[in-house]
N, C-alpha and C positions, 0 to 999 in steps of 0.2 A: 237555654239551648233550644233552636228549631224542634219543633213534634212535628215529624215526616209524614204522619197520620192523620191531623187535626183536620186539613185541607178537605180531605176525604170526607171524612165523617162530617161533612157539613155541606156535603154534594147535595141538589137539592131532591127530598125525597128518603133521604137517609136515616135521617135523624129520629123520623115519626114509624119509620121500618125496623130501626134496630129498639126502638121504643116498647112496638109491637109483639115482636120477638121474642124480648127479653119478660113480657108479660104475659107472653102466651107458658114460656117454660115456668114463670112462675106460680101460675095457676096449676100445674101437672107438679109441683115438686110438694106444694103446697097440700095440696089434696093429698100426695103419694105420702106425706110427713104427719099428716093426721093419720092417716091406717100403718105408718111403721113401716116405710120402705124396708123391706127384707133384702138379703143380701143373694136371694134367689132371682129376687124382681130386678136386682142391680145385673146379677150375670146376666138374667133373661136378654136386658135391653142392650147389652154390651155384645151381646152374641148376637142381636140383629144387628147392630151396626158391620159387626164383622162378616156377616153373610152377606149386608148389601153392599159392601165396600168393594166387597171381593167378587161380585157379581158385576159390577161395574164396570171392573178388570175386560170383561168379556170372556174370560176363560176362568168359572168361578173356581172349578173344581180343582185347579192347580193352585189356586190362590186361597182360598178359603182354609185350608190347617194355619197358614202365616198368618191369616189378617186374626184368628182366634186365637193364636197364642200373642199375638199383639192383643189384643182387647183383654187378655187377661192382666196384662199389666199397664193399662194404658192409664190408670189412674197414679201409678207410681212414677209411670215416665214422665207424667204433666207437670211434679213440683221441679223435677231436673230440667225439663224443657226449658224453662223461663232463667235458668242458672246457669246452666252450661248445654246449652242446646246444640254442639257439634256430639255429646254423649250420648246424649236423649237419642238426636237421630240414627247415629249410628247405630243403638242396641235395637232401636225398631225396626232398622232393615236387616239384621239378623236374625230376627223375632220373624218377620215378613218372608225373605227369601231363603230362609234355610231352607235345603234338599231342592230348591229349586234353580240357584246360580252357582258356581264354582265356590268351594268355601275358603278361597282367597280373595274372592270381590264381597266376599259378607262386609257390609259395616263400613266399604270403603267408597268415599266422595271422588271424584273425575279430577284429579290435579290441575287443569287449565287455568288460568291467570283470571278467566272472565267468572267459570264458578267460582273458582276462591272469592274474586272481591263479592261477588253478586252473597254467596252466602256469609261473608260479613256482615255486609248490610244487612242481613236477615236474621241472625245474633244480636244486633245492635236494637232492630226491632223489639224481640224478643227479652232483653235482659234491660233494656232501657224502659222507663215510667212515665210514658207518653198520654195525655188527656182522654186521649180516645177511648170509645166504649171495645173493651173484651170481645165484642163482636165483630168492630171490624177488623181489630188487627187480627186476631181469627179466620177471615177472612181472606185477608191478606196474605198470611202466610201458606195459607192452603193453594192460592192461587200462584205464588211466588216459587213455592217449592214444586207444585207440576209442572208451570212453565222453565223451570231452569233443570230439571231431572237430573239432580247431582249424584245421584248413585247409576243410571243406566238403568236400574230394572226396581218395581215396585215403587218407580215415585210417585203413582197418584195414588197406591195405599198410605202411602207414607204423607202424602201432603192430608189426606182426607184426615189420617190420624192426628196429625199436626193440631188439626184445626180443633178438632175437637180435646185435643188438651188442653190449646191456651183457653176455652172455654170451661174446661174443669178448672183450672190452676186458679183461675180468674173466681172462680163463686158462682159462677152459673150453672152449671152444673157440677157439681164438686162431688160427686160419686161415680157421672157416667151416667145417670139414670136417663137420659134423652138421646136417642141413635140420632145425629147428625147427621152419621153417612147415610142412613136411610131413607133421611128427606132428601137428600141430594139425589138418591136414585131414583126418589118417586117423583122429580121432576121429568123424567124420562130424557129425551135429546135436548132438552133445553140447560143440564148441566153444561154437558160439552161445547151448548152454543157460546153457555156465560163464559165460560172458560177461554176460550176462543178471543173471544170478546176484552177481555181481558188481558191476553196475551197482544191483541193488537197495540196498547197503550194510551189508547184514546180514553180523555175524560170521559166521554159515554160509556164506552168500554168496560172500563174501571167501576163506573156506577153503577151498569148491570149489575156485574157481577156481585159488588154490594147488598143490592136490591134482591140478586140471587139468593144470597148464601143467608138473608133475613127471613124469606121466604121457604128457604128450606128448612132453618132451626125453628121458624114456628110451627111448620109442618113434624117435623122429627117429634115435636112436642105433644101435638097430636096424636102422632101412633105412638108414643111413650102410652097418653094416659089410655088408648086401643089396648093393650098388654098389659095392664094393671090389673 
């Protein structure tokens, strides 16, 4: 069976980034695993991800109780993510938008013909065992679910969450202990460029944001081991 992904992950410049990346979080999990990550240094790093995520928002303060009660469970949505990930999503953007959207659009995706297929394919992503590194489909997915905003409200909390599950589910980070969303933030306007960029469809596009979201988790890694 065709890997939708492989093509990607082999964009030039990729390979030696998501390389990078994946051995910068090593070094901070490594060192956190010799002193006994504690389960306070887990919340700590989880609760900056949900500060930056929500900040990103541009309206943190309406955003910030959902994206924290989403981080409280972001490690239990990550093994449901990869299994049945219409459920995962859903219970995140009720986790995310309570008190804040009407509590009959909690949890509920846009019916259109174009999201339904487009979030198949992103299921299929998702629940299928493609070669590519955890990284980009991580990637991928965070990018896929901002650009298609299948709920109308909190999809780039919810893509940023995305991303950073299939990165727990995956073994890279398997407690949470690296704020993702915070590298993302401390790119400043050059997220929203990649993003953009991304959205356009262009191979370079595409590889940005690659390049992006590489450069982010090394950096999340960073101020992981800053917070230690």
């Amino acid at each position: 069976m065709p890997d939708p992904l492989a093509d990607l992950a082999r964009l030039e410049g990729v390979p030696s980034a998501v390389a990078a990346a994946l051995a910068a979080v090593d070094v901070v999990l490594r060192d956190r695993g010799e002193r006994r990550l504690s389960p306070d240094a887990v919340a700590g790093s989880l609760l900056r991800g949900a500060r930056a995520s929500a900040a990103l928002t541009g309206d943190g303060d309406r955003w910030l109780p959902g994206t924290v009660r989403l981080s409280a469970e972001l490690t239990a949505l990550a093994a449901t993510l990869r299994v049945a990930p219409a459920q995962a999503l859903a219970r995140a953007h009720v986790l995310v938008a309570r008190g804040v959207v009407p509590e009959d659009a909690l949890g509920r995706v846009r019916g259109d013909a174009a999201t339904t297929e487009r979030l198949a394919g992103l299921t299929g992503l998702l629940t299928g065992s493609g070669s590519a590194s955890a990284v980009v489909l991580a990637a991928v997915v965070h990018a896929e679910l901002a650009d298609l905003a299948p709920f109308g409200s909190a999809d780039a909390v919810l893509a940023r969450a995305a991303e950073h599950m299939v990165l727990i589910s995956a073994g890279v980070d398997p407690r949470g202990a690296v704020p993702v969303e915070a590298g993302h933030a401390d790119a400043g306007a050059a997220y929203a460029a990649a993003l953009a960029g991304y959205a356009g469809g262009t191979l370079t596009g595409v590889r940005d944001w690659l390049l992006h979201c590489t450069t982010a988790l090394g950096r999340s890694a960073e101020l992981a081991a800053l917070t230690g």
